[in-house]
N, C-alpha and C positions, 0 to 999 in steps of 0.2 A: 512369071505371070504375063499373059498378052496385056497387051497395051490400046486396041482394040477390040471393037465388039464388031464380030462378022456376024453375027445373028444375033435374035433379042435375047438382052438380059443385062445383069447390071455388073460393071468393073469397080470394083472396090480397089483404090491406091492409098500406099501410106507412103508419107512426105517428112521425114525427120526432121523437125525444126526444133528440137531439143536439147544441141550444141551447146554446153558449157565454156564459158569463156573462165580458162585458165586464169587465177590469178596470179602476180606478181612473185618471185620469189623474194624472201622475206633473208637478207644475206646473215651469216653473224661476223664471226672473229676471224682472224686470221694468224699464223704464228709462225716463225723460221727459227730454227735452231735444234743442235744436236739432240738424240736421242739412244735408249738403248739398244732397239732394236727396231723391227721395218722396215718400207722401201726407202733407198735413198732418193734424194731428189725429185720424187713423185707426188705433188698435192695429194694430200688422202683426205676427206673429210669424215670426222668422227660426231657423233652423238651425244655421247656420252663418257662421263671417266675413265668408266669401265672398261668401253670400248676403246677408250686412247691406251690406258693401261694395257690390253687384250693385243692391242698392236704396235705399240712400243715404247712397252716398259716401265720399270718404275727406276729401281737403284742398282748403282754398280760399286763394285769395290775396287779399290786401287793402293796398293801397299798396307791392303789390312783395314782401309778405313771406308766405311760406305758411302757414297756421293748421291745424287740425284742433280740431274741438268734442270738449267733453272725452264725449260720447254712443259717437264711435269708439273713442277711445281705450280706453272701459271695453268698449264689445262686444269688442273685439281679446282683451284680458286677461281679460274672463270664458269666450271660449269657447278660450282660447288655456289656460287651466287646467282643460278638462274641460268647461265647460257645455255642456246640451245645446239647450236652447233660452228666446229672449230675445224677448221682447214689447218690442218698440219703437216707443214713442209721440211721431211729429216734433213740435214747435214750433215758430212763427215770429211775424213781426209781422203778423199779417193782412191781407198784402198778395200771397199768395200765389194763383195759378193755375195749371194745368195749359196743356200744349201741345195742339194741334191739326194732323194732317195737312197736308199742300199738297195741293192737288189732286189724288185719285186720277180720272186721266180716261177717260171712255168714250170709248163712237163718237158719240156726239152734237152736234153742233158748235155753236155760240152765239158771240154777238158785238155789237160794238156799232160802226153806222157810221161811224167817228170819223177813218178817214185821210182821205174823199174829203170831210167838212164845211167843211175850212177852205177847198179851190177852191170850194164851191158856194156860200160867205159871199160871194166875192171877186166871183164871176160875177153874184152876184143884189142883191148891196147897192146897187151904182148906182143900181139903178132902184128898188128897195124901202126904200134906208134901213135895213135889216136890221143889227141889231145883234147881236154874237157873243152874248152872254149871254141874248139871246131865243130863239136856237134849240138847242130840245131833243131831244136825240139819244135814240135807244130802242134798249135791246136787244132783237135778234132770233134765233130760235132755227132749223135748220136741221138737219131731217132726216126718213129715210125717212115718207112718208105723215105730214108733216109741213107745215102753211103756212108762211111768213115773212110776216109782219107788223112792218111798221115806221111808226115816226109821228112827224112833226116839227111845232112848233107854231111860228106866224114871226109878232111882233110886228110889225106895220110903222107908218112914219108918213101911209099913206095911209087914205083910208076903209076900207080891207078889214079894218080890227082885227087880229083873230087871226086865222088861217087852218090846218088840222090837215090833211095830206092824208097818206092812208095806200094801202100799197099790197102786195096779195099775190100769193104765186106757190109755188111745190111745192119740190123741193130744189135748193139752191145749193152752190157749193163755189167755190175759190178762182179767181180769175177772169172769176166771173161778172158780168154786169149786172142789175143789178136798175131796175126804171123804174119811179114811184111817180106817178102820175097822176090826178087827181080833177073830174067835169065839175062841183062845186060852185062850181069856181075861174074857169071857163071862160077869156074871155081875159086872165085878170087872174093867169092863173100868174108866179110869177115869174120874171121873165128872159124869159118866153112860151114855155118849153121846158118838156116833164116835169123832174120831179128826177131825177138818173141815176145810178147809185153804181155802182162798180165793185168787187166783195169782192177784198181782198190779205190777203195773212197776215196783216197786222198785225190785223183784225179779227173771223177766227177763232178759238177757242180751243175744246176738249171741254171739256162740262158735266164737273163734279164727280159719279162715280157713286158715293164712301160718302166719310163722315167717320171717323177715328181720334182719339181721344184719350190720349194718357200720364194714367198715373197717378198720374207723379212730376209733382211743381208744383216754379214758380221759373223764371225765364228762363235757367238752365241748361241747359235742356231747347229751346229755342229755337237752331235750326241753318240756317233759311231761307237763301236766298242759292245766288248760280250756283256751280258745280262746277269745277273747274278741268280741264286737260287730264288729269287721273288720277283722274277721279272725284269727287274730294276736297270737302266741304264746310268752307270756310276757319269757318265755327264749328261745325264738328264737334268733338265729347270723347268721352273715355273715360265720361262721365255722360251723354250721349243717344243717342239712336237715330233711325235712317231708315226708311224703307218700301221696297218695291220690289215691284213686282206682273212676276214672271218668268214666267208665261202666261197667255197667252187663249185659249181656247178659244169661241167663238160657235155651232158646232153643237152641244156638248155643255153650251152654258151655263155653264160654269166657270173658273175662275182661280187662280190661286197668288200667295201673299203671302209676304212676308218682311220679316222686323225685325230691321235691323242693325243694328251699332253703329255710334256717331256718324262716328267719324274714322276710319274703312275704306275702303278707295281700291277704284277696279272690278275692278283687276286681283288683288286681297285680300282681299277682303269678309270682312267676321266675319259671322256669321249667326247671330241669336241666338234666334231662333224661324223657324219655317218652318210654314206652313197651306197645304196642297194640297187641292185640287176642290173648291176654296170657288164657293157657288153666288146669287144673287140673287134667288132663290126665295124668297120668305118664309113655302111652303108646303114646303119640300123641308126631307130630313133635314141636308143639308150646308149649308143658308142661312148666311152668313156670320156673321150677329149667333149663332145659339146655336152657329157652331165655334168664333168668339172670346171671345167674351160682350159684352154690350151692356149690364154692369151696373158701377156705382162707390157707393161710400158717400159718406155725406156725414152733417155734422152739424145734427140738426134741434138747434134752441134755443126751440122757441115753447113749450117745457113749461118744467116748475117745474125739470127738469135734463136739461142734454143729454144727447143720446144721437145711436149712431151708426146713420145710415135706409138702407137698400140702395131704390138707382132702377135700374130697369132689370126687363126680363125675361127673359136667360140668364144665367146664372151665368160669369164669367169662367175662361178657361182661359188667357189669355196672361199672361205675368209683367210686361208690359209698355204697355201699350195694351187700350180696348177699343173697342167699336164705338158711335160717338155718334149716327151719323143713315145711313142707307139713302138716297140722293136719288133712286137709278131702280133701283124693285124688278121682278121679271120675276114676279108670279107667274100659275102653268099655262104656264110657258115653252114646251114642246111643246105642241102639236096633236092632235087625236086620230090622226092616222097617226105620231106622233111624230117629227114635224120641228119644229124652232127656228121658234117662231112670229117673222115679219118686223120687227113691231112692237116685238120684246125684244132682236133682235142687238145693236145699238147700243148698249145699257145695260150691256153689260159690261165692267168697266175692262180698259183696253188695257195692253201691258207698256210699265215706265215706273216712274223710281224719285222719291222727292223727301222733303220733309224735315221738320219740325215748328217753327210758332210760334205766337203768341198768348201765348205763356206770361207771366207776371207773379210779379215777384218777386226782391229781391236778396239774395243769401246772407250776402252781411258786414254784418250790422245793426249791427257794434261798430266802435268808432275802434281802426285798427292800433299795433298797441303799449301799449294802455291800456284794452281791455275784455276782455280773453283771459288767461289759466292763473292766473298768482299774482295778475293785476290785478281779478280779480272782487272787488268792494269793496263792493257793494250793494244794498240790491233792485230797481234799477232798473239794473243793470251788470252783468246775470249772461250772459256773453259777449254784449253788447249788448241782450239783454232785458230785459222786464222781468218780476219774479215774476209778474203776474199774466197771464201768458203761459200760465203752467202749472196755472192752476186748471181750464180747462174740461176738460183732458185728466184730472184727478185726478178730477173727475165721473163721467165718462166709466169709468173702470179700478174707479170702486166695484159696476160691475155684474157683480156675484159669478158668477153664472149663464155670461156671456158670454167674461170675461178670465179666465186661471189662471195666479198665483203665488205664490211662497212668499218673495221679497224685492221691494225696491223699491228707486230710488235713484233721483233727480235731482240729478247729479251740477253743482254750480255756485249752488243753494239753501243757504244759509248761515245758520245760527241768528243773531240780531241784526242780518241783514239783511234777510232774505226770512223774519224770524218767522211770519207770518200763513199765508204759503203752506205752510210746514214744517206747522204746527200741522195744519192741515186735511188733509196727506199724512198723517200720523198719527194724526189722527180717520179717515179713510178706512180704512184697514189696520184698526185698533182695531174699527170698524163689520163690515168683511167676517170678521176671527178667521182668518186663514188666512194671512197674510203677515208679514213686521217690515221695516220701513222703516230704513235706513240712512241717516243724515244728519250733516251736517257742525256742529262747533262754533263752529268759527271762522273769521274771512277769514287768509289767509296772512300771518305773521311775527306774529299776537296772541301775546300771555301768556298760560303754564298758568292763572290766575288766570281770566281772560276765557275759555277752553275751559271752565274748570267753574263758572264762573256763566252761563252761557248751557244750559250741560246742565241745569244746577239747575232752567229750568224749565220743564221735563218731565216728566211721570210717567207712564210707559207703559211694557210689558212686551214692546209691539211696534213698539219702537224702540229703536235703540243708536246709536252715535256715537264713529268713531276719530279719533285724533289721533295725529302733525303732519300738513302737507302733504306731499307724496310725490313725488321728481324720478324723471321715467321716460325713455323712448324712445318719439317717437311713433313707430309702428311704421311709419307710411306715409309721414311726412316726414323721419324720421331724426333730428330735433331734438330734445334734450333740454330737457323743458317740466315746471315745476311741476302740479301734480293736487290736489284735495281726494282724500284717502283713498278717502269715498266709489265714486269712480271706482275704483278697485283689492279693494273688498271681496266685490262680487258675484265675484270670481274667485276669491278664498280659499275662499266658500262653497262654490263647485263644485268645487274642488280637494279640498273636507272631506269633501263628498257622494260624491266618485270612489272615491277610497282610505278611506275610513272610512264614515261614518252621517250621517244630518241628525240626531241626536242625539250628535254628538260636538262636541268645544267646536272653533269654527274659529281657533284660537289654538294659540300654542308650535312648540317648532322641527318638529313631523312633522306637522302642518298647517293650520299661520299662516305660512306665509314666501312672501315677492312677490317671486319670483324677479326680474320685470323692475322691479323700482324698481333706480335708483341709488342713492340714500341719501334718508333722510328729512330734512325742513327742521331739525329740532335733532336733538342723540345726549343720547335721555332719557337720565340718572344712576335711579339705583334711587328717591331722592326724589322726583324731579319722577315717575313711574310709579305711587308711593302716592299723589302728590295730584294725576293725572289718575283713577286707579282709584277711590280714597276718591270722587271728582266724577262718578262714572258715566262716564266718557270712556275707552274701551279704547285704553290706549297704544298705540305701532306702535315698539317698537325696533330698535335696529341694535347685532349683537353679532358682533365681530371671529370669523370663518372662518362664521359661518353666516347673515351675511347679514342681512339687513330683515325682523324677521318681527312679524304683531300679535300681543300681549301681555296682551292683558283680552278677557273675552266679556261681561261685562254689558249688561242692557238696561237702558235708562232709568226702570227701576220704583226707586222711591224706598224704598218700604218691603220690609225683607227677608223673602224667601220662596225657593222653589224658585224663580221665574218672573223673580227678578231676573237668570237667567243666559239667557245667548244658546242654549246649548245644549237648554236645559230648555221654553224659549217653543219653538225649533225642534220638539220634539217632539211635542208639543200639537199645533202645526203641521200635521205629517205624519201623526199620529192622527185628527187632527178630517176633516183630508182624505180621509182613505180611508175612515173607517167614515161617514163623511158621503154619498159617493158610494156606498156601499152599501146605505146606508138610502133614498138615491134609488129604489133598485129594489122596494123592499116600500109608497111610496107608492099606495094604491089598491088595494091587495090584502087580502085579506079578514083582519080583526083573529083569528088562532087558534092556537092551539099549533105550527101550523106552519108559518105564519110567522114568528113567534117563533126556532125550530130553525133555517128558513133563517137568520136573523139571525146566531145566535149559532156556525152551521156558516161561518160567515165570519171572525166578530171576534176568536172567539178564535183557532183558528190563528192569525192576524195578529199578535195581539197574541203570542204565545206566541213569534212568531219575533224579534218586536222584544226580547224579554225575552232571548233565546239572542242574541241580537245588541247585548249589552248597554246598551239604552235602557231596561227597565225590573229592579228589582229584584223587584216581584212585581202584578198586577194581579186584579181581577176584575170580570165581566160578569155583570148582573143581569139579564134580561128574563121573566117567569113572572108565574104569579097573584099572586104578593107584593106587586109594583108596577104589574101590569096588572089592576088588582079590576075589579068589573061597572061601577061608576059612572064607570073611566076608559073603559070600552070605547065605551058609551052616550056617551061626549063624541067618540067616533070617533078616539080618543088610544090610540098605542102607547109605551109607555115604558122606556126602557132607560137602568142606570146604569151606568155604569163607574167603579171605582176602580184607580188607576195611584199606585204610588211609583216615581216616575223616579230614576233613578240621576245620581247627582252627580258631579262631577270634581275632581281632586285639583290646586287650585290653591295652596294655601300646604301646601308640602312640610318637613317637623322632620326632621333627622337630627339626633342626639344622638350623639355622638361621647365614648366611655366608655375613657380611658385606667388598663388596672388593672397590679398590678404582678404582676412577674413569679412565674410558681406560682400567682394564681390562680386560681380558677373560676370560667367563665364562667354566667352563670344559665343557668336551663331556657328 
């Protein structure tokens, strides 16, 4: 549209002033600890149970008997009480891989002459002495506007040494002859006959035209092997999946993919993605690699701290696989009259289903019976890992920018066992200001005594710590299994955030109660409850018609203040969060009064609502010439102060009970 008027008449402009200003991301849970299946070491954030089930797992078996890590059990119970989403960081023993496709095949054929070698040993050694392990087979490849070349090298024990005779020809298919002749040899061929080979099936095979790779690692994921008369892959599960390529099309260059699930028969297929007019182009808009993505993370380690690197150049769309290698790309597939140029038909995979291995990796790293629920004893027994398992991934979750929560938990890390890794989960949280770490006191059946000398030493405002251990249902194997608390907390959280505030205490009977525990490992007494509380350790009791509910909110701050409660560090929390991501938006913007105004047209409403929403009793927001003078501006510094009095909760309750006598008057 011009922008002037060079003769009369009227310029109509439109001016978008309708910019929505993003809000705040709203963090939930966070969780470290093994699983069945999935990437390792890769924050993945999930939704739903479903979805965490969907991507790794529910139960494993180990000597006969079924397990689940205590990772499921807690995602089950945090979003089974409301959460809405949970960062979940796999573990394992670093011996984990990912699976690989079977061959998806084109039209290409290749092969190696291997049935008709063993008669041409039998016919030609009389006279040459030829030993099986001297001669070397080659493969050859066979198709359109294609040579075949083949080479055989034959040690003998006559003067002729080595001898390589090679021999070509245009396209072959099954039954053909092929006749390999050389006048270097002249009468000294072997046998005195050309070599002659006759192609059978057994020697055919289509070239491989892409690779897939799963995202989930572990030989879980590994289902290779023949099919039975229903389809069936005899190590097919409900934890992997198959391929299937249901068309080809060769004049229009395209094909269709499908990613089933493992143990699906043909005549049932589960289908768990579906990619149609996928194409080999790696100039066209449909090219395989950017409709699935041809990208995975991985952990680089050669810095001073891991982090997590993206390889690849499309971004992934599949929830399952992506694309690891192209082996026959078409690109300019047509012509300029736009026909299928000859040289590409071939290249496109043909229909044909099959299945995934390569994968490395076993999921039971613990001895059955003795390194799972109450038996975690150790730091090197935390359902058969060991703490230092979990340090690269706590690296990894300190990158404030990349990961968002507001709790933490590595449910199976136990103070006095796994101290060092504990500590440094709480330096991490401490470091980022925006999370509180949940952690365990004790190994199962300890002493109140040992619960709060282990809490003793601690001091942090972004850590707390419940007690006893907690007998649940595992929701997927039905088994009633001991838990560290830990595992059960992140769900009270989201239960307090649902029906009430993240500034509300997640304690007492309207909302601290675990509906799905069974009972807790002891029935605190009101004493043993003051010298878990007095110890920083938030009891968890059990009160006849109301059930198992946690009983303290303390953090692990030693000295008292506002910030020694769980409730009061949550808020901080949820304040530094939001007006933190708000002042992300005035980075780079001109230091002046109004930006300033944007600032404060944000915070205070905000805060104003948390105040009617009773998390604060009274607050105020400074930003002005007071605290922004000349010589802060000149430092390219914007300044802003908040004062907040959070509102406290009513944990030791006095009723005074005033018996008077009859007639008289009660006071004013």
């Amino acid at each position: 549209m011009a922008e002037t008027l060079l003769s009369p008449g009227v310029l109509a402009r439109e001016n978008d002033q309708s910019a929505i200003t993003s809000q705040p991301i709203q963090a939930g849970a966070a969780i470290i600890g093994p699983a069945v299946k999935g990437p390792v070491g890769i924050p993945t954030l999930v939704t739903s149970y479903s979805e965490y089930v969907n991507k790794y797992g529910t139960t494993f078996t180990s000597a006969s008997a079924v397990y689940s890590f205590l990772t499921s059990i807690s995602a089950y119970n945090y979003f089974n009480n409301g959460g809405t989403s949970l960062l979940v960081t796999r573990i394992d023993d670093g011996n984990f891989s990912n699976a690989s496709s079977s061959a998806i095949y084109n039209g290409v054929e290749s092969g190696v002459l291997s049935t008709e070698v063993d008669a041409l040993l039998a016919s030609v050694d009389s006279g040459f002495n030829i030993t099986g392990s001297s001669l070397t087979e080659q493969t050859f490849v066979s198709s359109s506007n294609v040579n075949v070349t083949a080479s055989f090298t034959f040690a003998t024990s006559e003067s002729l040494g080595t001898v390589t005779v090679t021999g070509q020809g245009g396209t072959f298919s099954i039954g053909d002859t092929i006749s390999f002749t050389s006048q270097s040899l002249g009468a000294n061929q072997p046998g005195g006959v050309d070599l002659t080979f006759t192609l059978v099936a057994d020697d055919i095979v289509n070239e491989n035209a892409l690779v897939l790779k799963t995202f989930s690692e572990g030989i879980i994921m590994n289902n290779a092997g023949t099919e039975d008369s229903n389809g069936a892959l005899v190590s097919g599960s409900n934890d992997n999946i198959r391929w299937e390529v249901v068309n080809s099309d060769t004049d229009n260059g395209t094909f269709s993919l499908t990613i089933r699930r493992g143990n699906d028969i043909t005549n049932e297929k589960v289908v768990l993605e579906t990619w149609t007019n996928l194409s080999m182009d790696p100039k066209a808009s449909n090219y395989v690699s950017k409709v699935i993505g041809d990208s995975y993370q991985t952990i680089d380690t050669t810095d001073t701290t891991p982090y997590v690197k993206t390889v690849g150049n499309y971004p992934n769309k599949s929830r399952y696989v992506y694309v690891s290698s192209v082996n026959s790309p078409t690109p300019d597939y047509f012509d300029n009259s736009g026909n299928a140029k000859a040289a590409y038909t071939a290249s496109i995979p043909i229909i044909g289903s099959g299945s995934f291995a390569g994968a490395s990796g076993e999921v039971t790293f613990g001895i059955a019976g003795a390194d799972y629920y109450e038996n975690i004893n150790s730091g090197t027994n935390i359902q058969g890992l060991d703490q230092s398992r979990y340090t690269q991934s706590i690296d990894i979750l300190n990158n404030q920018d990349e990961y968002s929560f507001n709790v933490i938990t590595a449910p199976g890390l136990i103070i006095g066992q796994a101290t060092s890794t504990i500590t440094k989960l709480i330096n991490m949280v401490q470091e980022r200001g925006d999370a509180i770490a949940v952690v365990d006191p004790a190994i199962y059946g300890a002493t109140l005594a040992t619960m709060t000398s282990n809490a003793s030493t601690y001091n942090s405002s972004y850590a707390a710590t419940y007690a006893p251990w907690l007998q649940t249902t595992d929701p997927d194997s039905g088994q009633l299994v001991w838990v560290p608390a830990s595992t059960m907390i992140p769900g009270v959280y989201a239960y307090n955030d649902k029906v009430g505030e993240a500034w509300f205490a997640p304690a007492g009977l309207n909302r601290g109660g675990l509906a799905t525990v069974v009972r807790p490992e002891r029935k605190l007494s009101q004493a043993n409850r003051d010298t878990l509380y007095q110890g920083k350790v938030n009891p968890i009791a059990s009160f006849p018609g109301a059930g198992t509910v946690v009983f303290g909110q303390k953090t692990l701050q030693t000295k008292a203040s506002a910030l020694d409660r769980v409730n009061v560090r949550r808020l901080l929390i949820a304040l530094k969060s939001y007006i933190s991501q708000v002042s992300d938006n005035l980075v780079f913007e001109q230091n002046t009064i109004a930006t300033r105004n944007a600032f404060l047209s944000q915070v205070n409403p905000y805060l104003e609502s948390v105040q009617q929403r009773q998390g604060l009793y009274a607050f105020k927001v400074i930003m002005d010439d007071t605290n922004n003078t000349a010589d802060v501006i000149d430092r390219n510094q914007l300044i802003g102060q908040i004062y907040l009095q959070p509102t406290k909760t009513a944990e030791f309750i006095l009723l005074d009970f005033n018996v008077l006598p009859t007639g008289a008057t009660f006071p004013a």
